[in-house]
PATIMI-491471 format. One record per atom (N, C-alpha, C): x negated, y negated, z negated; chain. Coordinates in steps of 0.02 Angstrom, whole numbers, always signed. Atoms other than C-alpha are relative to their C-alpha. Layout:
<pts>
(pt (X; Y; Z); A) ...
</pts>
This chain:
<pts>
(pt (+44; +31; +49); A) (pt (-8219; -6911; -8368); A) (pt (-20; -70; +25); A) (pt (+34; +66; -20); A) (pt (-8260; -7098; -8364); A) (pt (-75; -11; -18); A) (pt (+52; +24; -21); A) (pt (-8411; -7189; -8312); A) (pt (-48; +14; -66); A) (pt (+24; -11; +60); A) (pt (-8456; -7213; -8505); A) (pt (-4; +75; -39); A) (pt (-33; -59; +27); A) (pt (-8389; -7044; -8561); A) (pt (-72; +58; +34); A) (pt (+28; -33; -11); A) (pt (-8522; -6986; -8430); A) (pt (-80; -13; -23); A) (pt (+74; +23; +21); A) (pt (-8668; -7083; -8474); A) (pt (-5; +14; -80); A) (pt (-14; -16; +68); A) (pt (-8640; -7038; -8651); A) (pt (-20; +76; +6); A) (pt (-10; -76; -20); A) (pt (-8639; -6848; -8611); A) (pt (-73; +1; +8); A) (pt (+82; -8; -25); A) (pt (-8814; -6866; -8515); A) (pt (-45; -17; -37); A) (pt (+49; +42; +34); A) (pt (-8899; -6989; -8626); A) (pt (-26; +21; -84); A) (pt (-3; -7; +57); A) (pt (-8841; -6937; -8796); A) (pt (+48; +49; -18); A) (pt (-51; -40; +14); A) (pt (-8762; -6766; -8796); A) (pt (+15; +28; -78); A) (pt (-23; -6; +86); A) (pt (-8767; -6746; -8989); A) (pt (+54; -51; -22); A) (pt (-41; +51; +29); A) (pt (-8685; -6892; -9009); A) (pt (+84; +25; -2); A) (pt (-60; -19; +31); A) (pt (-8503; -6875; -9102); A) (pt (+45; -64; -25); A) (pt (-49; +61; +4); A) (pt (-8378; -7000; -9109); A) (pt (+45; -14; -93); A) (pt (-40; -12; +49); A) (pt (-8267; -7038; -9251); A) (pt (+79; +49; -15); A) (pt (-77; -39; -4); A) (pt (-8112; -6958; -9193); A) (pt (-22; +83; +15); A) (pt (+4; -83; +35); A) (pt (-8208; -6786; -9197); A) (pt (-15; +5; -35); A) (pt (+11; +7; +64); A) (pt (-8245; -6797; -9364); A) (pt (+77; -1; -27); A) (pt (-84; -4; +9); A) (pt (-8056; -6845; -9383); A) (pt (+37; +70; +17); A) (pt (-8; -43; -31); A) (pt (-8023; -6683; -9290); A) (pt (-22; +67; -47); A) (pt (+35; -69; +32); A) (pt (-8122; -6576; -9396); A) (pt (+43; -8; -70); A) (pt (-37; -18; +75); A) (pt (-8027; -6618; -9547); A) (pt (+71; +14; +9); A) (pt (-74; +10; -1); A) (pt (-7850; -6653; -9476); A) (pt (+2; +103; +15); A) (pt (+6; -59; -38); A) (pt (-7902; -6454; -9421); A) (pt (+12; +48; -71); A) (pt (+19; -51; +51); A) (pt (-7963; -6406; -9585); A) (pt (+66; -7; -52); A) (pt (-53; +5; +58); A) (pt (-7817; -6477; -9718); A) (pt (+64; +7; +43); A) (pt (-97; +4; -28); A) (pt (-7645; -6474; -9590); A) (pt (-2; +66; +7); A) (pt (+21; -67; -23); A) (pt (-7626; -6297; -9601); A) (pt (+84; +6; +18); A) (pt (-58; +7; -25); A) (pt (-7427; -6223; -9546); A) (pt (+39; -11; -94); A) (pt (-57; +18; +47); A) (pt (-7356; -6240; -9726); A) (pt (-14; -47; -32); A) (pt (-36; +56; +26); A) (pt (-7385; -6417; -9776); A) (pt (+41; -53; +51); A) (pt (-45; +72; +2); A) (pt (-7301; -6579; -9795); A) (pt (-44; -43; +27); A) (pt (+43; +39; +19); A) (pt (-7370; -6704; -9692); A) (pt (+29; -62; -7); A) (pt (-30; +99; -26); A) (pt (-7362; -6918; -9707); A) (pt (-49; -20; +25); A) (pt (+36; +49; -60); A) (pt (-7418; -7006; -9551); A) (pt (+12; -50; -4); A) (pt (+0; +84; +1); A) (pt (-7454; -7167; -9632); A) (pt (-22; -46; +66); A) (pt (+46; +63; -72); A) (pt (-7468; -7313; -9480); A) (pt (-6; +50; +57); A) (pt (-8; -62; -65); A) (pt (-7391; -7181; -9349); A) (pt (+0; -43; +55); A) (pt (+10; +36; -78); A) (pt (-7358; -7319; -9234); A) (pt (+41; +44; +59); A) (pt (-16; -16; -45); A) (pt (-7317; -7275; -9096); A) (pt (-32; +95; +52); A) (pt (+16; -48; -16); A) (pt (-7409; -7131; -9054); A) (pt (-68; +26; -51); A) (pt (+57; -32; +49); A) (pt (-7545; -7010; -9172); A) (pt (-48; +19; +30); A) (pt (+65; -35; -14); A) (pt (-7709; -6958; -9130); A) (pt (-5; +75; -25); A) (pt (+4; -67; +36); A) (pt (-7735; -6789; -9142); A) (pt (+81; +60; -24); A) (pt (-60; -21; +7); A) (pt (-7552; -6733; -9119); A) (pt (+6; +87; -2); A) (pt (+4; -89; +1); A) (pt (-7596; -6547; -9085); A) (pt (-5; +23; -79); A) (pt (-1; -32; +49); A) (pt (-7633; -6525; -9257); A) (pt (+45; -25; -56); A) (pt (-41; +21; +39); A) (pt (-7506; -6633; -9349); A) (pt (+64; +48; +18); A) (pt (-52; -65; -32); A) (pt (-7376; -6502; -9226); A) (pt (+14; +37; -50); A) (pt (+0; -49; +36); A) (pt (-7425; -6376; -9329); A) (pt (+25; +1; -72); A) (pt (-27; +7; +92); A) (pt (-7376; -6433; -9514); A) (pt (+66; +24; +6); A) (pt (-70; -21; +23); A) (pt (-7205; -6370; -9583); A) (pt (+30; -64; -3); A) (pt (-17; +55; +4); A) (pt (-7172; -6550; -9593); A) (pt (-34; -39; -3); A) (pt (+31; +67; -16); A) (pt (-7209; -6719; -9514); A) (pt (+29; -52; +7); A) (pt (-63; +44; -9); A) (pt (-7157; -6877; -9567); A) (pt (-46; -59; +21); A) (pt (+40; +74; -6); A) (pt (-7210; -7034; -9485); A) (pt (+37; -61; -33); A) (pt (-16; +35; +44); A) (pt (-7211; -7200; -9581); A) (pt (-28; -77; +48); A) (pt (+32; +57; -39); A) (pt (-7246; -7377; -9492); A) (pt (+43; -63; -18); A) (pt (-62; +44; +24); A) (pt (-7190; -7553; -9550); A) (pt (-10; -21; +64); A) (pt (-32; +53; -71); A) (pt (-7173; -7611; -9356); A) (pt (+57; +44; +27); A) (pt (-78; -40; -36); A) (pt (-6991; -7579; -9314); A) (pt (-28; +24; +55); A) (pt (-24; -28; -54); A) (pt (-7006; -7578; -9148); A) (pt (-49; +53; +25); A) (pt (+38; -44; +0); A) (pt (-7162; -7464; -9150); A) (pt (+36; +83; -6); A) (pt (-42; -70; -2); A) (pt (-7066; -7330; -9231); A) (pt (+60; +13; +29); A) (pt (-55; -9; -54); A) (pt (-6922; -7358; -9119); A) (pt (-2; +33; +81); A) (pt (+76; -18; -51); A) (pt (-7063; -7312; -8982); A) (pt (-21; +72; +5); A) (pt (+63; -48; -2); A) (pt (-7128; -7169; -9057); A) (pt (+81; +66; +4); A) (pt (-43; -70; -43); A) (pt (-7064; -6997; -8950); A) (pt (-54; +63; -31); A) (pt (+42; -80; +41); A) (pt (-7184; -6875; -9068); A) (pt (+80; +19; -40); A) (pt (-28; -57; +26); A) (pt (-7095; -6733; -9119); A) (pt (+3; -16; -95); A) (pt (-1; -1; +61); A) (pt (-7067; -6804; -9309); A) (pt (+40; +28; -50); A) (pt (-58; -38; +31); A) (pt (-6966; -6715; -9432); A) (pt (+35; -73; -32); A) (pt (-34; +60; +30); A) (pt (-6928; -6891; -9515); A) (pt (-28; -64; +23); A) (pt (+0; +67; -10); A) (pt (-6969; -7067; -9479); A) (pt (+15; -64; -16); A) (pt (-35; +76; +27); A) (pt (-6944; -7236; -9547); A) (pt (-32; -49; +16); A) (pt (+23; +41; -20); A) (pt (-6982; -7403; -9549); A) (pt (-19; -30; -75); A) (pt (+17; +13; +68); A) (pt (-7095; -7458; -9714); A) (pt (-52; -15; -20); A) (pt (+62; +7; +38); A) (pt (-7240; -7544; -9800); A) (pt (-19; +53; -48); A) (pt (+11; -49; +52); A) (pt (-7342; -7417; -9908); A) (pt (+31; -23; -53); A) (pt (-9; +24; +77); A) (pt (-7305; -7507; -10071); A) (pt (+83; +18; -10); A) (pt (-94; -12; -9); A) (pt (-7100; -7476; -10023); A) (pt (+17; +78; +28); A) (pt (-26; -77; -3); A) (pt (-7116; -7292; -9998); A) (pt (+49; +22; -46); A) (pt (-62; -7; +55); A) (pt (-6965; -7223; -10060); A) (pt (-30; +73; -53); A) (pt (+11; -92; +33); A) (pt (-7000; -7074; -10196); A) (pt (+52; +53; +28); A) (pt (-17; -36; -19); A) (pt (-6860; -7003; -10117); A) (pt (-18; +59; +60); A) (pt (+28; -43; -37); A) (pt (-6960; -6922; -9985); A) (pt (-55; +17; -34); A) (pt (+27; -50; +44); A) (pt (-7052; -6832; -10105); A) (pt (-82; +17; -6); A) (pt (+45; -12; -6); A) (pt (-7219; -6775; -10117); A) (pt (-45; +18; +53); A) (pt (-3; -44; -42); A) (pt (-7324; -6716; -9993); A) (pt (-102; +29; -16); A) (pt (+70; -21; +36); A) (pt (-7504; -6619; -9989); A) (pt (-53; -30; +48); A) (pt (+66; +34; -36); A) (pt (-7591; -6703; -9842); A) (pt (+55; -86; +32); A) (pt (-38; +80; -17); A) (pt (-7567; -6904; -9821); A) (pt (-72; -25; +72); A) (pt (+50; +14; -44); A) (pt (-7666; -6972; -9656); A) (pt (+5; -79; -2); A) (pt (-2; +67; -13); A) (pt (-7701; -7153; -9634); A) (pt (-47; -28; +66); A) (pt (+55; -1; -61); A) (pt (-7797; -7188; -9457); A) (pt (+14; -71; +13); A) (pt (+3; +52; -39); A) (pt (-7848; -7355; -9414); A) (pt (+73; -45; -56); A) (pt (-59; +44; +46); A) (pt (-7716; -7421; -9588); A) (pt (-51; -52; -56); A) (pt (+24; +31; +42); A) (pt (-7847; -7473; -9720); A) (pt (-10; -88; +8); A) (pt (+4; +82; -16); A) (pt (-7921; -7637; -9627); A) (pt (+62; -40; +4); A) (pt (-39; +40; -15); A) (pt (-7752; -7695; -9606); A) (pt (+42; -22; -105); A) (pt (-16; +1; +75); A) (pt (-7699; -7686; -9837); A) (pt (-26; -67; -19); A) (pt (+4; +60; +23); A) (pt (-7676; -7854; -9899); A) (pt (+19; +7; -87); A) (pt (+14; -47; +74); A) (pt (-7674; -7743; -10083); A) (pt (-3; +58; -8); A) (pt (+13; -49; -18); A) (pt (-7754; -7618; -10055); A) (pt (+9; +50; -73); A) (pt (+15; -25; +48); A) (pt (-7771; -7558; -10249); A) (pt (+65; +29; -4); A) (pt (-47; +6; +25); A) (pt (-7596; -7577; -10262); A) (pt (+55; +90; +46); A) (pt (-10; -44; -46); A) (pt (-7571; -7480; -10099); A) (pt (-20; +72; -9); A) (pt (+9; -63; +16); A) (pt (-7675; -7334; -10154); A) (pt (+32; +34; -26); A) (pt (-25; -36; +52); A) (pt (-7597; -7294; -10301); A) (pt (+79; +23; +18); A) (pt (-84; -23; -51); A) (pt (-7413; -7284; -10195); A) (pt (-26; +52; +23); A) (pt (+6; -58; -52); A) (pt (-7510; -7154; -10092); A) (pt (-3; +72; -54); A) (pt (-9; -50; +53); A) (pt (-7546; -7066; -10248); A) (pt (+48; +30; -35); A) (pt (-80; -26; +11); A) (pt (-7373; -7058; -10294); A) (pt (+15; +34; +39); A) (pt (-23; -54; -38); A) (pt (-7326; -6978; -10144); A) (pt (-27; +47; +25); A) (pt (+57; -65; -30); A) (pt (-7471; -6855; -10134); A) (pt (+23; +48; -66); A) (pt (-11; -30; +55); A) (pt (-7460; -6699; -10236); A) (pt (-72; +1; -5); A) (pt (+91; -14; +16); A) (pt (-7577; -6645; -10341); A) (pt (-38; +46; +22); A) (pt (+46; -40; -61); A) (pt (-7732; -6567; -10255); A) (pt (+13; -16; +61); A) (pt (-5; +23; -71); A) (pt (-7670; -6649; -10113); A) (pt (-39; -43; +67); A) (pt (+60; +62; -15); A) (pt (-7778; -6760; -9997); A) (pt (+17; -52; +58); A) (pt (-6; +58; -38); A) (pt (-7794; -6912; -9907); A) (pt (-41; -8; +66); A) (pt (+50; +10; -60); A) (pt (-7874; -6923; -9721); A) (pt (+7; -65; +35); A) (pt (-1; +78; -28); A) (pt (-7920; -7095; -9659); A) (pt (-59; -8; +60); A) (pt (+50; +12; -22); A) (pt (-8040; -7178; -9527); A) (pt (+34; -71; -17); A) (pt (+3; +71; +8); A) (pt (-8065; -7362; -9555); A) (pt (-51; -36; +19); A) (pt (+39; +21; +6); A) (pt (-8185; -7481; -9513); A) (pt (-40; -33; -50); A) (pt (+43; +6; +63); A) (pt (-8352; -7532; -9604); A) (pt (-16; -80; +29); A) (pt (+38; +103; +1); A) (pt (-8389; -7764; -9632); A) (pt (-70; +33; +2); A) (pt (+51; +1; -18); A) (pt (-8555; -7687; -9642); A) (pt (-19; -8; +76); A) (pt (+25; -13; -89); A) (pt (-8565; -7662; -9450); A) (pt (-8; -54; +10); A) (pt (-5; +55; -61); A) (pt (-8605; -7810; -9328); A) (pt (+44; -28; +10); A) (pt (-80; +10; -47); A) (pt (-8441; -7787; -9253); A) (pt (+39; -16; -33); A) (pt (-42; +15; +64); A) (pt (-8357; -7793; -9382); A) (pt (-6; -82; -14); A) (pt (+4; +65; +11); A) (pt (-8431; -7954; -9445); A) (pt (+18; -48; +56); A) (pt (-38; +13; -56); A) (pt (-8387; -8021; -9270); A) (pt (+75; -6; -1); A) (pt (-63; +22; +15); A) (pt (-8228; -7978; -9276); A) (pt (+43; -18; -54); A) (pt (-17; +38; +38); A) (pt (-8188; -8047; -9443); A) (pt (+3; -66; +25); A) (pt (+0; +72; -10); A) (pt (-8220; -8218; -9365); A) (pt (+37; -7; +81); A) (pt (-34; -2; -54); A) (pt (-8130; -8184; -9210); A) (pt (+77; -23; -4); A) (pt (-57; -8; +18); A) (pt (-7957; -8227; -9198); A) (pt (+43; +61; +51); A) (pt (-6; -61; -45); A) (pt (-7824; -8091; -9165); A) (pt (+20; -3; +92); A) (pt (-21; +3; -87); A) (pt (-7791; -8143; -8973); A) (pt (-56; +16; +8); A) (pt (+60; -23; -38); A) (pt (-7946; -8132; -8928); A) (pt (-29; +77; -20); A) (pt (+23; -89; +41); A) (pt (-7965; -7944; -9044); A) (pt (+20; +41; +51); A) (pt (-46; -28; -17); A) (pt (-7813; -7908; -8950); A) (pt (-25; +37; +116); A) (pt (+29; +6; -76); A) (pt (-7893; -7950; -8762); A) (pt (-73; +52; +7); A) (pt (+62; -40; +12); A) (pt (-8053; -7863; -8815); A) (pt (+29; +72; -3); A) (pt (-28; -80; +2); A) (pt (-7967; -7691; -8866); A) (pt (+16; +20; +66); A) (pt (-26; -20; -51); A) (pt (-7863; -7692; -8726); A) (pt (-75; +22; +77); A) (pt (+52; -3; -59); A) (pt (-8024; -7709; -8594); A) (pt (-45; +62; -24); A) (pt (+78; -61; +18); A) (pt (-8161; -7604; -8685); A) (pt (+39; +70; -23); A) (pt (-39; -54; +42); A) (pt (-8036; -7472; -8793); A) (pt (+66; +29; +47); A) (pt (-77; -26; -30); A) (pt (-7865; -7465; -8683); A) (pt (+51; -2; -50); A) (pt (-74; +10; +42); A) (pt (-7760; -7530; -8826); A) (pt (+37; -37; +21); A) (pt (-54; +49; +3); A) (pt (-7610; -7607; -8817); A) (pt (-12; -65; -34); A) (pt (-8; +33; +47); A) (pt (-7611; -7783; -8865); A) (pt (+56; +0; -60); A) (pt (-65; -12; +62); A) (pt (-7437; -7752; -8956); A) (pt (-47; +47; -60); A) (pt (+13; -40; +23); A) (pt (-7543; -7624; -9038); A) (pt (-55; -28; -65); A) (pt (+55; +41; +47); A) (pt (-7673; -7736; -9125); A) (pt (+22; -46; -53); A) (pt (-42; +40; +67); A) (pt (-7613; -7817; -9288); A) (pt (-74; -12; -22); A) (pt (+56; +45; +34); A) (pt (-7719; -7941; -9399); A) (pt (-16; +46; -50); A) (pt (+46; -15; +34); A) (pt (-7860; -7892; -9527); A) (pt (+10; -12; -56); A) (pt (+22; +24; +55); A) (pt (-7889; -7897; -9698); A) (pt (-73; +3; -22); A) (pt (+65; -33; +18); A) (pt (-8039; -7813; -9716); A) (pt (-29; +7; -80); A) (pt (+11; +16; +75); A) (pt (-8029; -7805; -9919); A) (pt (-11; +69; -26); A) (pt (+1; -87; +6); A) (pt (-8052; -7593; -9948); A) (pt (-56; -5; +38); A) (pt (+40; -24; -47); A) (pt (-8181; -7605; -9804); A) (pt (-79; +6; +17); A) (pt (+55; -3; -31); A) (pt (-8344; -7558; -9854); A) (pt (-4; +94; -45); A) (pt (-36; -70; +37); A) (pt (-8393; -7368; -9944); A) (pt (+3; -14; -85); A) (pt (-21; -12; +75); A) (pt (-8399; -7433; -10097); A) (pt (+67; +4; -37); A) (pt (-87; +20; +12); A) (pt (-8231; -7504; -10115); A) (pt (+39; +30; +1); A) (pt (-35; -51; -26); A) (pt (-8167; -7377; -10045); A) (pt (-3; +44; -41); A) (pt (-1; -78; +41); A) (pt (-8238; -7246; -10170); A) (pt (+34; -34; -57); A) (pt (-36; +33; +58); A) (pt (-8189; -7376; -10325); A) (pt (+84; +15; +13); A) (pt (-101; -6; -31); A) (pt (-8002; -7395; -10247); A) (pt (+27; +66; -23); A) (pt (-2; -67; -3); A) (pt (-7993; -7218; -10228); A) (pt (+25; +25; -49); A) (pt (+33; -37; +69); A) (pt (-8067; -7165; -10383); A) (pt (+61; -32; -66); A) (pt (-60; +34; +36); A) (pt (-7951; -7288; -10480); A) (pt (+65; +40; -24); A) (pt (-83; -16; -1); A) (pt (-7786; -7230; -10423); A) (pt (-11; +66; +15); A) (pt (+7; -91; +45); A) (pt (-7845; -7031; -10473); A) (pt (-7; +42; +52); A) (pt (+3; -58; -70); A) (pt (-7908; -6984; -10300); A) (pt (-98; +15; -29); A) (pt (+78; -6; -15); A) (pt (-8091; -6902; -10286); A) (pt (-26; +26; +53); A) (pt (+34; -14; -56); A) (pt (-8208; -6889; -10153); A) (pt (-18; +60; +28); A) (pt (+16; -66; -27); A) (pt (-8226; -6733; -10045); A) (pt (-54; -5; +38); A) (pt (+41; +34; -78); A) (pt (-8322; -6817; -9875); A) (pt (+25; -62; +12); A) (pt (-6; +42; -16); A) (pt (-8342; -6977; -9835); A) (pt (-45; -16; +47); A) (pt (+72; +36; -52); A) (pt (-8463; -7053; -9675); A) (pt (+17; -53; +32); A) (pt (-3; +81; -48); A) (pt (-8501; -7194; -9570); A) (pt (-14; +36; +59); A) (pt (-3; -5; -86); A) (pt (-8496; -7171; -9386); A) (pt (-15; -34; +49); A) (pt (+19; +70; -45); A) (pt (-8583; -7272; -9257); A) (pt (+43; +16; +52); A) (pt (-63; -3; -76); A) (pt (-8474; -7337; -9083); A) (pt (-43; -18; +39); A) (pt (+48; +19; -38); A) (pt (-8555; -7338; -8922); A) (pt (+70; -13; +50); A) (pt (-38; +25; -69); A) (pt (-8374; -7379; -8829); A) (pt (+4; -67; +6); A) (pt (-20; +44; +31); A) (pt (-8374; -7545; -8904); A) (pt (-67; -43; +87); A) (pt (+62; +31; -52); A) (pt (-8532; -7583; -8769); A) (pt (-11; +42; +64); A) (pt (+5; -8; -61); A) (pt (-8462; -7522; -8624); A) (pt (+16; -45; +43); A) (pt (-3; +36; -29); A) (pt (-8422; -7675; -8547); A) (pt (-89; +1; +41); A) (pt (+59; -7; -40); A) (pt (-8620; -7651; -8486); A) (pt (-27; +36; -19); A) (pt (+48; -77; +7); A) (pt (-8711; -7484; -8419); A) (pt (-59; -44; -20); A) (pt (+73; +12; +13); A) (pt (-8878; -7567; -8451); A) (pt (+11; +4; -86); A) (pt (+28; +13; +57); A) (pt (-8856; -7616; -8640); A) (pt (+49; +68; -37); A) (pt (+8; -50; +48); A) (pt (-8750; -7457; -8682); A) (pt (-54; +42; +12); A) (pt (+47; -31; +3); A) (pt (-8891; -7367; -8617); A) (pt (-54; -9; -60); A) (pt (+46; +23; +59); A) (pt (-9006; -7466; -8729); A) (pt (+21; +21; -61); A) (pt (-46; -33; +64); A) (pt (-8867; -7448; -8870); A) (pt (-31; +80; -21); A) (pt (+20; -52; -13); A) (pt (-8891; -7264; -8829); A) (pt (-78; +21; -38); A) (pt (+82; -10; +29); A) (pt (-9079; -7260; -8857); A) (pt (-43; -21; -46); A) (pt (-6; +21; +70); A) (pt (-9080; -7357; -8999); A) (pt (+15; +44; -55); A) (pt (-41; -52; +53); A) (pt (-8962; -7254; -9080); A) (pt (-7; +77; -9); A) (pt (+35; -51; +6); A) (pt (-9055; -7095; -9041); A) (pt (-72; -26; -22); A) (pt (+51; -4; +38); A) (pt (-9207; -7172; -9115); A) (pt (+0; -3; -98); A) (pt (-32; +20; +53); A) (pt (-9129; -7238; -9273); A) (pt (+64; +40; -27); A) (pt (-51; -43; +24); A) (pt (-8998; -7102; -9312); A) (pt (-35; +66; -47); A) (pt (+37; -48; +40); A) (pt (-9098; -6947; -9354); A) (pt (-35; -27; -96); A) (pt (+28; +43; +56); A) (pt (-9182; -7077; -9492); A) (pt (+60; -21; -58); A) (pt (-41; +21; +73); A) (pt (-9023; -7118; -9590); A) (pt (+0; -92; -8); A) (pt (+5; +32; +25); A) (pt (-9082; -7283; -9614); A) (pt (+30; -73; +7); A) (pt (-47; +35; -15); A) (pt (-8938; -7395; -9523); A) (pt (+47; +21; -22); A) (pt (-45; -39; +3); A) (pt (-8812; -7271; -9566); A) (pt (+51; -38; -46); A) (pt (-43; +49; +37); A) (pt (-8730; -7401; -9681); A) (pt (+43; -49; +30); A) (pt (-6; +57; -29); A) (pt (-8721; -7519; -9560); A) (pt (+48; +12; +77); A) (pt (-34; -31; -51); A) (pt (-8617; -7391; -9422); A) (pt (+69; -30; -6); A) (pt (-88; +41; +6); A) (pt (-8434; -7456; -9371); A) (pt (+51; +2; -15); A) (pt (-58; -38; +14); A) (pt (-8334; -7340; -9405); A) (pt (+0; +56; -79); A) (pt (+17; -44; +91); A) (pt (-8282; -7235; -9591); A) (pt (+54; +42; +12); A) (pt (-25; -55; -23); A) (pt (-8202; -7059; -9586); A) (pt (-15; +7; -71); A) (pt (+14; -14; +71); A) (pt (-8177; -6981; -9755); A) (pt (+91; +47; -12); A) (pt (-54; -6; +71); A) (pt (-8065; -6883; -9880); A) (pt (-2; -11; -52); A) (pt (+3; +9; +64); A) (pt (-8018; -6888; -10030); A) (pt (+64; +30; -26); A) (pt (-44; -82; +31); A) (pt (-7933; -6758; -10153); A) (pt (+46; -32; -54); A) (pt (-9; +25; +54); A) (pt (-7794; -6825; -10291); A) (pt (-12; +60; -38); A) (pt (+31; -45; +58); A) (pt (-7838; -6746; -10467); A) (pt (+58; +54; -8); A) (pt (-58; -35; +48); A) (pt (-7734; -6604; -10538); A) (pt (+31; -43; -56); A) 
</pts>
């Protein structure tokens, strides 16, 4: 367990990240007999134990050499912008998108492709970030080298791994409009506050920390958290 990982534990053991929230759904909809699409597979998936389990997993990524990279167990694989999904790979009942929204430079356009290849009753699992946050607004004005240098130090990403922003889908409204549009409806949707983002210093995640246990129970930032976790169901 790291330094943060432990002071987190001690300080703020309720506290819940975004990727268990991600966890709880990728748990609840991948069951062994669907179809899944691992939109923005990249190079590697979060949460691979439970994508294992589907009857089928296809990852989808427009960075060649990403999916040239990726050693998950996929039943299919390609190389493809959403909007250029082929119908030939067919329907499927659970579509994931982790860490894809902020990057849709048409997003409306984009949905409604996902809706094509979702069946009906099928659903969509995403995390994305929220422009409401701080950080967010920050890194809108950042450029991506410096996004790229930042991930890598505080997160452990790859800079290869960091691609530019749009941020045009990225707050909840937009997100439910978008959605709602192209014939998806809302199951769960939340905001998620980050406390890895301020581990570069124990003193101010501590503060972070105690902040965010005063102001959490209350609801009344909860708009303004960094992170967005959600489904969403297409119609019959």
């Amino acid at each position: 367990m790291s330094a943060t990982d432990e002071i987190i534990r001690r300080w703020y053991p309720t506290y819940r990240d975004v990727g268990y929230y991600l966890k709880q759904y990728l748990a609840k909809y991948i069951t062994p007999d669907v179809r899944v699409l691992d939109v923005g597979c990249g190079r590697q998936t979060y949460g691979q134990e439970y994508y294992r389990r589907a009857h089928e997993w296809v990852g989808v990524d427009p960075d060649r050499q990403a999916i040239a990279e990726n050693t998950m167990p996929l039943t299919h694989k390609l190389t493809s912008e959403i909007k250029d999904l082929p119908l030939s790979l067919g329907q499927f009942d659970v579509i994931t998108a982790q860490w894809v929204l902020e990057h849709l430079q048409n997003p409306e356009s984009d949905i409604r492709r996902l809706n094509t290849v979702c069946k009906p009753g099928g659903y969509v699992i995403f995390t994305t970030t929220n422009v409401h946050s701080p950080v967010i607004w920050m890194s809108k004005i950042a450029p991506t080298s410096l996004k790229k240098r930042m991930r890598k130090a505080l997160l452990g990403i790859e800079e290869k791994d960091t691609y530019p922003t749009a941020y045009r889908i990225n707050t909840l409204g937009k997100i439910d409009t978008i959605f709602s549009a192209a014939g998806f409806t809302r199951v769960e949707v939340r905001t998620v506050g980050v406390l890895a983002y301020f581990s570069f210093n124990m003193v101010i995640l501590r503060l972070k920390i105690l902040l965010d246990r005063l102001v959490d129970p209350l609801g009344i930032f909860s708009s303004m958290n960094t992170h967005i976790v959600g489904v969403y169901r297409k119609k019959h």
